[in-house]
LUMZA-759763 format. One record per residue (C-alpha): x, y, z; residue in one letter; residue number from 1; chain. Coordinates in nm, 3 decimals, decimal comma. Example, Ala and Ser with C-alpha at 12.3 -4.5 7.8 and 13.67 -1.06 7.14 Angstrom:
px|py|pz|code|pos|unit
1,230|-0,450|0,780|a|1|A
1,367|-0,106|0,714|s|2|A
REM end
This chain:
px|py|pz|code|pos|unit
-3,252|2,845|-2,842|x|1|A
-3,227|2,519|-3,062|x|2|A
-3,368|2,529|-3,385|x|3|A
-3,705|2,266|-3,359|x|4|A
-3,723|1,967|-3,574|x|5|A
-3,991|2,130|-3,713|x|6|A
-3,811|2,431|-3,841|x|7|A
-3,532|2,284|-3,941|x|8|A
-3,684|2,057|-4,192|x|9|A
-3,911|2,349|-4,339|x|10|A
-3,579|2,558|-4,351|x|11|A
-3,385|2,300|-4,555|x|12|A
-3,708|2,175|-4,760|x|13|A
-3,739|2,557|-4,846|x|14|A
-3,337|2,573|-4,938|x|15|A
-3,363|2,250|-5,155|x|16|A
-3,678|2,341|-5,310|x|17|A
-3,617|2,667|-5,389|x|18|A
-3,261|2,568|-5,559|x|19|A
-3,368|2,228|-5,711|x|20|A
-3,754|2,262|-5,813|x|21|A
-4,053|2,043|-5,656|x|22|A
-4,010|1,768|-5,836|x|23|A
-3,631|1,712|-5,822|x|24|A
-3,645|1,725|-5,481|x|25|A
-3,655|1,391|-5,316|x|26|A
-3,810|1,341|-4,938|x|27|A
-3,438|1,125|-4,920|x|28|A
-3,218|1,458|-5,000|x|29|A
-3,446|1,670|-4,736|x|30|A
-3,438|1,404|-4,475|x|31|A
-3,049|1,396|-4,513|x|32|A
-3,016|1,750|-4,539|x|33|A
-3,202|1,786|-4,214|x|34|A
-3,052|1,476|-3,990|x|35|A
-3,333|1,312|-3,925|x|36|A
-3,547|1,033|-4,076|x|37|A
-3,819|1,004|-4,269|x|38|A
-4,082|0,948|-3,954|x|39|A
-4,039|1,302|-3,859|x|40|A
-4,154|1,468|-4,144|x|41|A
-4,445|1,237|-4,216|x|42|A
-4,542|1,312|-3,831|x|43|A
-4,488|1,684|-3,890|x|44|A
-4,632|1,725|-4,219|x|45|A
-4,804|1,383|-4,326|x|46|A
-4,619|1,355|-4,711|x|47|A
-4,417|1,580|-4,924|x|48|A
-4,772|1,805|-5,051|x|49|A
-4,841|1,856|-4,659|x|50|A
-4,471|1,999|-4,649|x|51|A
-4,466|2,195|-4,968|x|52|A
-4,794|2,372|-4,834|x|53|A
-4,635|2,419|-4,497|x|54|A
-4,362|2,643|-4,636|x|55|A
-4,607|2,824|-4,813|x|56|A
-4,820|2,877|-4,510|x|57|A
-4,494|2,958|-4,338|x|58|A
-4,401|3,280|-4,491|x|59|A
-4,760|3,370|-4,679|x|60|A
-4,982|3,352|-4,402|x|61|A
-4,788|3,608|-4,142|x|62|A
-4,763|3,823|-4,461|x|63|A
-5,148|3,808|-4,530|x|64|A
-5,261|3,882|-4,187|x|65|A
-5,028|4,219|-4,163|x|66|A
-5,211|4,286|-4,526|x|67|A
-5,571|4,262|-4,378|x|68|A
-5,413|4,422|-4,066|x|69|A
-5,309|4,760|-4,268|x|70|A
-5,684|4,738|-4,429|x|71|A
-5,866|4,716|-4,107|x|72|A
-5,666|5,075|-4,017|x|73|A
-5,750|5,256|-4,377|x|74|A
-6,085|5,168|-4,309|x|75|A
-6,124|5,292|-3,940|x|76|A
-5,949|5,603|-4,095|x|77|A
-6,129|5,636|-4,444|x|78|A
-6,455|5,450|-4,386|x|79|A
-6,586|5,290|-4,734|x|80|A
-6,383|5,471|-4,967|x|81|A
-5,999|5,413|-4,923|x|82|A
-5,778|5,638|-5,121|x|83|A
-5,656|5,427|-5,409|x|84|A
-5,244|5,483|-5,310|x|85|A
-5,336|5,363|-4,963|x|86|A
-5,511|5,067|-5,050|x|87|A
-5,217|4,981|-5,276|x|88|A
-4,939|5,057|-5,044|x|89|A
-5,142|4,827|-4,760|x|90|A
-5,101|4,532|-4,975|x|91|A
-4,720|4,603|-5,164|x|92|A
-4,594|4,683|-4,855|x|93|A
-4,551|4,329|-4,634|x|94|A
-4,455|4,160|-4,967|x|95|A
-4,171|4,406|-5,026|x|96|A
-4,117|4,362|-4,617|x|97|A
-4,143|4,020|-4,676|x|98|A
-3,856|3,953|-4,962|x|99|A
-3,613|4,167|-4,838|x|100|A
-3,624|4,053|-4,456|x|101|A
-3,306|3,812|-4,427|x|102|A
-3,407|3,655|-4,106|x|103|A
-3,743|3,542|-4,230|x|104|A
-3,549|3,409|-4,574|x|105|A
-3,704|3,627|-4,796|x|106|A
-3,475|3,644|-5,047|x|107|A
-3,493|3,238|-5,077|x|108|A
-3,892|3,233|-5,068|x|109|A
-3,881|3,445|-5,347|x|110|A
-3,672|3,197|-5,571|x|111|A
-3,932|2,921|-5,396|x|112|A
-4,193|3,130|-5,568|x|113|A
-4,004|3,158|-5,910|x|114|A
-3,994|2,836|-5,867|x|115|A
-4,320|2,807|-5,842|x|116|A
-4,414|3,027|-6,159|x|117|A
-4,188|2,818|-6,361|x|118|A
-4,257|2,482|-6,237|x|119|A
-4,628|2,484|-6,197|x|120|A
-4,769|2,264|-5,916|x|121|A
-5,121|2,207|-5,804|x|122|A
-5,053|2,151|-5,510|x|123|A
-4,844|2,474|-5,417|x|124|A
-5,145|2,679|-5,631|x|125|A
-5,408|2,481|-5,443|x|126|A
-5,216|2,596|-5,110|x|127|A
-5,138|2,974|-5,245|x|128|A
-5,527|3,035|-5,357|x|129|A
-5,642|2,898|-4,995|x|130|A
-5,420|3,110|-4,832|x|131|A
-5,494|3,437|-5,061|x|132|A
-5,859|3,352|-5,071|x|133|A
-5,950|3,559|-4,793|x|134|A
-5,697|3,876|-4,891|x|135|A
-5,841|3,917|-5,223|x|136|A
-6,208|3,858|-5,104|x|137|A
-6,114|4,185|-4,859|x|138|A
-5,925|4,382|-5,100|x|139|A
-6,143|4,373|-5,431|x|140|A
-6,455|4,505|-5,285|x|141|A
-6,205|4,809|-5,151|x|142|A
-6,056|4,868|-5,509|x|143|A
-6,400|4,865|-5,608|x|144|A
-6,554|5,108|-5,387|x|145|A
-6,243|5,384|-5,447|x|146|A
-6,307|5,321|-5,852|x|147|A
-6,664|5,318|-5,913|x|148|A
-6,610|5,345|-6,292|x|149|A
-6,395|5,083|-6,368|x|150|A
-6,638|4,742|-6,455|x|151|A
-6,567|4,469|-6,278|x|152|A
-6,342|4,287|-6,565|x|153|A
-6,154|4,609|-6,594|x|154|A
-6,068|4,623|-6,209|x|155|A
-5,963|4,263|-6,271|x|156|A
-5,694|4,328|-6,525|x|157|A
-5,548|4,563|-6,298|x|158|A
-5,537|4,386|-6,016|x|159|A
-5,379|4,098|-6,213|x|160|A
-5,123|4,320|-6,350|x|161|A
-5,085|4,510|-6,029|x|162|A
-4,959|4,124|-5,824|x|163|A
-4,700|4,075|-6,171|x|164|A
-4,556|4,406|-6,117|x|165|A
-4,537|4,354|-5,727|x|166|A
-4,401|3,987|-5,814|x|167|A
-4,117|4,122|-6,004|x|168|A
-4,035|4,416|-5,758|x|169|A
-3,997|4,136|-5,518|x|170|A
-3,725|3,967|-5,688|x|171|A
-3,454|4,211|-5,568|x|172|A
-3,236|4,488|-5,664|x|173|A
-3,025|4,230|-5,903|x|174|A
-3,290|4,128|-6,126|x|175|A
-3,400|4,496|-6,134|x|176|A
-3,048|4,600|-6,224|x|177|A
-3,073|4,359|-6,516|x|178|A
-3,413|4,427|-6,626|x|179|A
-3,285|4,824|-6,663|x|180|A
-2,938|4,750|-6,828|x|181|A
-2,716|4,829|-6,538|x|182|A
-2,934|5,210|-6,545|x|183|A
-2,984|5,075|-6,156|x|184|A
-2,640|5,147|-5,967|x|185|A
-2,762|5,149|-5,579|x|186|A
-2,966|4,894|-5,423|x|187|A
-3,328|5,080|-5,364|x|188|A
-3,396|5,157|-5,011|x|189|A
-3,706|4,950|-4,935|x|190|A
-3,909|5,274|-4,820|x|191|A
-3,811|5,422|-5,157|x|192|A
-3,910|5,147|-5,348|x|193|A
-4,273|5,144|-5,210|x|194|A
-4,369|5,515|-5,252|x|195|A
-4,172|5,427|-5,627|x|196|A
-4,436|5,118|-5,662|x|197|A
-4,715|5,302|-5,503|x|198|A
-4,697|5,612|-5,771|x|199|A
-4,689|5,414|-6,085|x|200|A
-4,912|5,158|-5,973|x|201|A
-5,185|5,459|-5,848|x|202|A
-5,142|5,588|-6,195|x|203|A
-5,193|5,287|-6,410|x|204|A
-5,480|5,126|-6,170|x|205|A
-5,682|5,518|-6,205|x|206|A
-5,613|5,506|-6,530|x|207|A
-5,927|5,583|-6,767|x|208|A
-6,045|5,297|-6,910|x|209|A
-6,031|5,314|-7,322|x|210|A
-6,401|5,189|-7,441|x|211|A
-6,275|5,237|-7,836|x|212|A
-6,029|5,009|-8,014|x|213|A
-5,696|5,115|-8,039|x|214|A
-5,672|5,216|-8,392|x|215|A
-5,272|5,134|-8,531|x|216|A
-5,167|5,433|-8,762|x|217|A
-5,031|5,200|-8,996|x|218|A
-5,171|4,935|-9,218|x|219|A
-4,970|4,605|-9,413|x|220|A
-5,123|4,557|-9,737|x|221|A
-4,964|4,293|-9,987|x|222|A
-4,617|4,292|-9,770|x|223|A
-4,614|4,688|-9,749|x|224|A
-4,669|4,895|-9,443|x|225|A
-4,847|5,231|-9,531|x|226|A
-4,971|5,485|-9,351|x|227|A
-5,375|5,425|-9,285|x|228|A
-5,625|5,675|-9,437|x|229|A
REM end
């Protein structure tokens, strides 16, 4: 089947975005990139933000409705309390799924959201908060039930460091491999990976939370370090 018009300009947008950045991107490159004129994208899209947040909505949205898909079945099976490991691997999993599916282009949406991280735009976080809104407002009370004693800034932290961990997971088995100093011979098999991610994230998001200070054994006092009494 032909590709649509449609498709083909988010596929090349995506490609020169993703390689380029947002801004160095002109609507001129992805209109000759694409074969067709400028018309077409402003009837598809309306201007380059409508496009940008097309992509987005593209690969995020099918991603977020097989997250609140996986939720919907812990719940039928678990009721209000959700193992946490289950609740974790429910929303890792299509992300993982996600940037290592080929066909879909997951490996360049993932450098369209390092792009992203490193070339902040409003209008691609405007687009990524609409389209997460909903996940998180599903998710959070979830975490919350299965960890009564964590306060509510605590589960926060968590969760925040939960998505940078999952971000960087996403990036592939090559940034991995340079992250660990070569220690990473074999691409990870993707179901390995996820019960990998899953364990350490269980661990660190049931941590217990530390209400005291944590006190440094060591002390600098006039340009010496000493041990503290």
């Amino acid at each position: 089947m032909a590709q649509s018009t449609k498709d083909r300009i988010l596929d090349v947008a995506e490609q020169l975005f993703s390689g380029h950045g947002f801004g160095a991107t002109s609507m001129r490159a992805i209109t000759n990139a694409a074969g067709v004129n400028l018309a077409a994208v402003n009837y598809h899209f309306g201007s380059k933000d409508g496009l940008v947040r097309a992509i987005f909505e593209r690969r995020l949205s099918p991603m977020n409705e097989e997250r609140l898909r996986r939720l919907r079945i812990l719940e039928q099976e678990h009721g209000a309390v959700i193992p946490v490991a289950e609740l974790i691997k429910a929303f890792v999993g299509p992300a993982l799924e996600l940037s290592r599916d080929e066909s879909a282009g997951g490996a360049r949406f993932v450098r369209l959201l390092g792009r992203s991280y490193t070339e902040p735009s409003e209008t691609v976080q405007a687009a990524v908060r609409s389209m997460s809104g909903q996940v998180i407002d599903r998710f959070k009370p979830a975490f919350s039930a299965a960890l009564p004693e964590l306060e509510g800034e605590e589960l926060c932290w968590r969760l925040h460091f939960l998505v940078g961990t999952l971000a960087y997971c996403m990036s592939g088995s090559n940034m991995m491999r340079l992250i660990a100093s070569g220690r990473i011979t074999e691409p990870t098999e993707q179901e390995r990976l996820l019960i990998r991610l899953t364990e350490f994230l269980a661990a660190g998001i049931q941590a217990p939370s530390s209400e005291e200070p944590v006190r440094t054994p060591f002390v600098v006092a006039a340009g010496h370090v000493r041990p503290s009494s």
